[in-house]
C-alpha positions in Angstrom: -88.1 50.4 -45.1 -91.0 47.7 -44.7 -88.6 45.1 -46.1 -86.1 45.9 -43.2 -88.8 45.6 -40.5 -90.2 42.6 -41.6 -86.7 41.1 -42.2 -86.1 42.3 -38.5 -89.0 40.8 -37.2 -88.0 37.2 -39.3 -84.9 37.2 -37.7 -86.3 38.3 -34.1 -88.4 35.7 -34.1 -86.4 33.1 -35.3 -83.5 34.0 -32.6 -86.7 33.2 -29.9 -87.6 29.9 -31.2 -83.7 29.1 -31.5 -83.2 30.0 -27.9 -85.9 27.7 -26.5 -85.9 25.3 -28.8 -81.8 24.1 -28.2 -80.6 22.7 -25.3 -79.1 24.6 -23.0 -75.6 24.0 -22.0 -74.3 23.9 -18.4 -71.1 25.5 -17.7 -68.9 22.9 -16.5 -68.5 23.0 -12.7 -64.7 22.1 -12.4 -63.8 20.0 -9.4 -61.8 21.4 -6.3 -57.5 21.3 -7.2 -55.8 18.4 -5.2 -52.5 17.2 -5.2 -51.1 13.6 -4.3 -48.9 13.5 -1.2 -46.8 10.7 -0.1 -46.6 10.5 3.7 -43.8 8.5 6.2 -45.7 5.7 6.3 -45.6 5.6 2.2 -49.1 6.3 1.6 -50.1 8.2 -1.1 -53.0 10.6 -0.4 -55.1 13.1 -1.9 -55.2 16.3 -0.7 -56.3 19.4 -1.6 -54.1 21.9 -3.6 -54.4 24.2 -1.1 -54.7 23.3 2.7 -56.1 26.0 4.8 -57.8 24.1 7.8 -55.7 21.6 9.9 -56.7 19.3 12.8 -53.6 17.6 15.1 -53.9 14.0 15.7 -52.9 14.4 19.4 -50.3 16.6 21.8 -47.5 15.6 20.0 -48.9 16.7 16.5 -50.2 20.2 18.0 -46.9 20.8 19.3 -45.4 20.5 15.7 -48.5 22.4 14.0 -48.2 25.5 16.2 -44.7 25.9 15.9 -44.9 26.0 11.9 -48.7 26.8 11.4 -50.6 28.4 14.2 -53.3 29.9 12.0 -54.2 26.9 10.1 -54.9 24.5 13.6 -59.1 24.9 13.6 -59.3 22.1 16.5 -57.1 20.9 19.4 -56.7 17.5 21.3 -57.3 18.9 24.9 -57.1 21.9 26.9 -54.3 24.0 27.9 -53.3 24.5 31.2 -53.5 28.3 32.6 -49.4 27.9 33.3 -49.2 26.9 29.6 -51.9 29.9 28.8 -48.8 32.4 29.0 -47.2 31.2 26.0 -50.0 29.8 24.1 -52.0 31.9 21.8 -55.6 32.9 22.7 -56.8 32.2 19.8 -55.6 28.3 20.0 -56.9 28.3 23.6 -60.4 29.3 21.9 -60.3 26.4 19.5 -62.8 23.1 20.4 -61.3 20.3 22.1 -61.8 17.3 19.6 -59.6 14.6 21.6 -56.7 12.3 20.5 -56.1 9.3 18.8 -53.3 7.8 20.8 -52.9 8.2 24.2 -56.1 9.0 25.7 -57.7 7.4 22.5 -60.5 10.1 22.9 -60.5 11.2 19.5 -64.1 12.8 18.3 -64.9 11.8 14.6 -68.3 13.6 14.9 -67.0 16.5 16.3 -63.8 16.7 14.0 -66.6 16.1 10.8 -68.5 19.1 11.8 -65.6 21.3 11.9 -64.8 20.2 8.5 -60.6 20.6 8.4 -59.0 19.8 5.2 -56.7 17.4 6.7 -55.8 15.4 10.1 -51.8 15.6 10.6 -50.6 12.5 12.7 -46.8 13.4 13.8 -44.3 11.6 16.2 -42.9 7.8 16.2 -44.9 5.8 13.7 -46.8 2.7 15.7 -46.1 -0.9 14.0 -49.8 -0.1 12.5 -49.4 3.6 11.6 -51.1 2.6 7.9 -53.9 1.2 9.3 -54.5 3.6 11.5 -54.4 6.5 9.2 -56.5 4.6 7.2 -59.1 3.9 9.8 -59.6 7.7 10.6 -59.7 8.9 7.1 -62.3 6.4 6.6 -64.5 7.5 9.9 -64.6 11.2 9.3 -64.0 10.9 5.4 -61.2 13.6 5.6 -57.3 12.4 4.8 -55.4 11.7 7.4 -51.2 11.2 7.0 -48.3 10.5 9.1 -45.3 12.9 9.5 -42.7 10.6 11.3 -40.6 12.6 14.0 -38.0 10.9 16.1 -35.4 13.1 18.0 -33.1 12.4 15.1 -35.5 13.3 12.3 -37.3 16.0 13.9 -35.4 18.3 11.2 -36.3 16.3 8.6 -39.9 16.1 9.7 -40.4 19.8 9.8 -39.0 20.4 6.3 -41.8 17.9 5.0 -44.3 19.4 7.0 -42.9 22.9 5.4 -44.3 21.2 1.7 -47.3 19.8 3.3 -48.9 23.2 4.0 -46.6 25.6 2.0 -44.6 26.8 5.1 -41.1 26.3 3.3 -39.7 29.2 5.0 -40.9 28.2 8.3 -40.2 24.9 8.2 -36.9 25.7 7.1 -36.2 27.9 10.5 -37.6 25.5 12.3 -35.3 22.6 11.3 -32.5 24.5 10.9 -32.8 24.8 14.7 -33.4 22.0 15.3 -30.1 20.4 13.6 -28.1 23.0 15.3 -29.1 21.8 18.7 -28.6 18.3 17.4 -25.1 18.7 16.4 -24.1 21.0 19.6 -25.5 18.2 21.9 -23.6 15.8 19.7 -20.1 17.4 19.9 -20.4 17.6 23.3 -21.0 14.6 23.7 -17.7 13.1 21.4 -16.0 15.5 24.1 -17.8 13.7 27.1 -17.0 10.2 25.7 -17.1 7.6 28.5 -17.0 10.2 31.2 -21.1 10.8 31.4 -22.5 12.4 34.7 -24.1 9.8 36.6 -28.0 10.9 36.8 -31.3 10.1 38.5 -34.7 12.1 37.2 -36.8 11.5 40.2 -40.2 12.1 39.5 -44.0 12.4 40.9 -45.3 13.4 44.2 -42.9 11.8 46.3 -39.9 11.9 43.6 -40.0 8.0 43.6 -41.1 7.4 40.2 -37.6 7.5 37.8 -37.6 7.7 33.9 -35.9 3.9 33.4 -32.9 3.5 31.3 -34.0 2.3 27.9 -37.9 4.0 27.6 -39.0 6.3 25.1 -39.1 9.2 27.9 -35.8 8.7 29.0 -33.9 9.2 25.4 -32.0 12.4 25.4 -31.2 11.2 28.9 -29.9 7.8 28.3 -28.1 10.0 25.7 -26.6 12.6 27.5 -25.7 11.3 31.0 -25.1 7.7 32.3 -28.8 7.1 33.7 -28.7 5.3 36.9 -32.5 3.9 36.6 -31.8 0.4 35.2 -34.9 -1.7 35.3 -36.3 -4.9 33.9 -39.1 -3.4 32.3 -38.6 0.2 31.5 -42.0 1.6 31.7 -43.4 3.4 27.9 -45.4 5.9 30.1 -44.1 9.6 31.0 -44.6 8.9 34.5 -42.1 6.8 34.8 -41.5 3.3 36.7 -42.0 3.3 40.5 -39.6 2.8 42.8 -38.4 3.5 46.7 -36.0 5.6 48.2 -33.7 2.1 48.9 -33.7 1.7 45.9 -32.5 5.2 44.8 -29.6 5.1 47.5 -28.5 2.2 46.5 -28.3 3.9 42.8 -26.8 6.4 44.6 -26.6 8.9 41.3 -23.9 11.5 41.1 -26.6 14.4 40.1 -30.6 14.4 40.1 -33.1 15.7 38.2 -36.5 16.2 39.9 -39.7 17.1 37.9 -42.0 19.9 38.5 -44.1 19.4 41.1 -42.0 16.6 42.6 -39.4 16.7 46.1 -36.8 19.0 44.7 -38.1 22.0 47.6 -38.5 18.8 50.5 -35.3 17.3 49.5 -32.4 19.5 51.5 -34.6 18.9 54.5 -36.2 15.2 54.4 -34.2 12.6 56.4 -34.0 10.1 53.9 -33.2 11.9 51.1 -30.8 14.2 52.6 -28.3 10.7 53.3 -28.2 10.9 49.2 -24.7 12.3 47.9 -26.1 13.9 45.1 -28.4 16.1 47.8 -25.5 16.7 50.4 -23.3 17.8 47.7 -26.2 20.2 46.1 -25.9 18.3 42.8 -29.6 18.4 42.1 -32.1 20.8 39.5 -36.0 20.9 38.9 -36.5 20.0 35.4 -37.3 23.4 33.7 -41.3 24.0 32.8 -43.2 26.3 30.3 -45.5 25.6 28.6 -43.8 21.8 28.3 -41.9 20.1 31.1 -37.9 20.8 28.7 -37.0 17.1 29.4 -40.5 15.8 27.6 -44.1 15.2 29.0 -45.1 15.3 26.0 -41.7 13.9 24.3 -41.7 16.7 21.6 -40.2 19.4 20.6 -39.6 20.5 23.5 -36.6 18.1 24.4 -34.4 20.3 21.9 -34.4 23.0 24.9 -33.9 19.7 27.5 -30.4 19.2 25.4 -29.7 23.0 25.7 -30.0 22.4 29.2 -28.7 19.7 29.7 -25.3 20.3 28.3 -25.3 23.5 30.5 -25.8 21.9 33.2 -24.1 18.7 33.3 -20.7 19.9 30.9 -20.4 23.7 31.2 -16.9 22.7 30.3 -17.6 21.9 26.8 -21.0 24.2 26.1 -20.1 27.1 23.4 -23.4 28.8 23.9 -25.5 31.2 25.9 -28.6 29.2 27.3 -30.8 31.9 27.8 -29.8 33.0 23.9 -31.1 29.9 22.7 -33.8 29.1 24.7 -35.0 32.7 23.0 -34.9 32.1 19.8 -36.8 28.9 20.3 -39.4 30.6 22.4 -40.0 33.1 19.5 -39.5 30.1 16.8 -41.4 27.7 17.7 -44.0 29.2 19.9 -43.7 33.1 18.8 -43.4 33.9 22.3 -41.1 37.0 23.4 -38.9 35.7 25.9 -37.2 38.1 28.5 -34.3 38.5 30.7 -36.4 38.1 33.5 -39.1 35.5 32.8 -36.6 33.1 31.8 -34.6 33.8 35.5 -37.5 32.7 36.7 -37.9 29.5 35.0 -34.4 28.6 35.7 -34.9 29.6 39.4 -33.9 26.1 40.6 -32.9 24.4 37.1 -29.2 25.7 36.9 -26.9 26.5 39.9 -28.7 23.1 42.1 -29.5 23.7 45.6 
């Protein structure tokens, strides 16, 4: 029994001194999971494997992000308006306003660093230095930055990638699925149409004499779908349009016009100059629907898939094999998760589909 005590206290002891006397080994402290993601303008960036915290680029991007991931948007480029409020989340009206990168060129590195996002998400028509550029904020805020290319055409396309970006297949899928479906109604229409497009004016700003200009960016599901009167030598790249005068206009003389919100379209019936226009006499003239985004662009989006909807309504009743307020809808619940009724979208439409 002594033997076993003192052979316990041997081994006791010799357990101690073994324990201080060896190094101790650290656990290895694995870094985070990231992936490698190729982006439209064929960079290859690292990301994390899992992306939970996403910052838009600008108005463009946002309009993307909250239509396939609301949840994961921590930061936004500007405020909301309280007319856009209605159909905009509160808790993406709550978020900080960190600014934009285009446009405005406001963009808040500090700001965007102390929120700490995963990933910056650039989306829309790639600049002639979209690398750099993505390159130049990833380098300021040390987050990655990449570039989702969207034209009118590849807006499907775009939200399928974005779908794999942040692991929103299903989502993204819906998403483009409607958005091919309104390309290839618009499109048949238009083989129908052929060479017969309405002749059209979109008459814009405060006294309806700024015009989207055949051949700018703005004005491309218009050039598209009607035979845009506006022909300038310098189309202007801004959404306000190029200015013009009412001489000018009659002398266009357009067959129908489109007024933005907030433009002429209530003055026009009774003013003495427009009134002389045929499009006016004949009541052949709309206000461009609004909510949240102006339908026909302002910010060129997204939201020109409902401008098409409209459009074709509108302009070739003749040849349209769908309920507008059906579709306009399903987007609203699609893309912005917005139930919308009977009765709000009457009053959208309240001078957007029967003209004056």
């Amino acid at each position: 029994m002594k033997s076993f005590k003192v052979l316990f206290c041997l081994l006791f002891l010799f357990g101690v001194l073994n324990l201080y006397a060896a190094p101790r080994q650290e656990a290895p402290v694995s870094a985070p999971a990231t992936r490698l993601f190729t982006d439209s303008a064929g960079r290859t960036v690292k990301l994390p494997q899992n992306i939970r915290r996403i910052v838009p680029s600008g108005a463009l991007a946002l309009m993307f992000l909250q239509a396939i991931a609301p949840d994961m948007i921590c930061a936004i480029p500007s405020a909301f308006t309280a007319e856009q409020g209605e159909f905009i989340p509160q808790s993406l009206q709550k978020l900080p306003i960190v600014g934009q990168f285009y446009g405005a060129a406001n963009l808040n590195p500090e700001e965007i660093a102390a929120i700490g996002p995963d990933i910056i998400i650039d989306v829309g028509e790639p600049k002639d230095t979209i690398a750099q550029d993505m390159d130049s904020i990833s380098a300021s805020i040390a987050i990655p930055t990449v570039h989702i290319t969207a034209t009118l055409e590849s807006t499907p396309e775009a939200f399928r990638m974005l779908g794999v970006l942040l692991d929103r297949q299903a989502q993204g899928n819906a998403l483009a699925d409607f958005s091919q479906r309104t390309l290839d109604s618009a499109q048949g229409i238009m083989n129908r149409v052929g060479n017969n497009k309405k002749a059209v004016l979109y008459c814009l700003g405060k006294g309806g004499t700024n015009v989207l200009a055949a051949g700018s960016f703005h004005a491309e599901i218009l050039d598209w779908m009607t035979n845009n009167q506006a022909k300038v030598d310098n189309p202007a790249s801004r959404g306000s349009g190029n200015e013009t005068d009412l001489e000018q206009i009659s002398l266009w003389n357009p067959e129908i016009i489109l007024f933005g919100a907030d433009s002429v379209y209530a003055q026009a019936a009774s003013d003495p100059a427009w009134k002389q226009l045929r499009a006016i006499k004949n009541g052949a003239y709309y206000e461009v629907p609004q909510g949240p985004y102006n339908w026909m662009g302002s910010p060129p989006s997204i939201n020109r898939y409902l401008g098409m909807l409209w459009l074709g309504t509108i302009l070739y009743p003749e040849y349209v094999q769908y309920d507008l307020y059906t579709e306009a809808a399903e987007y609203y619940k699609l893309f912005y998760g917005y139930t919308l009724s009977q009765e709000r979208f009457n009053r959208i439409m309240v001078n957007s589909i029967h003209g004056k």
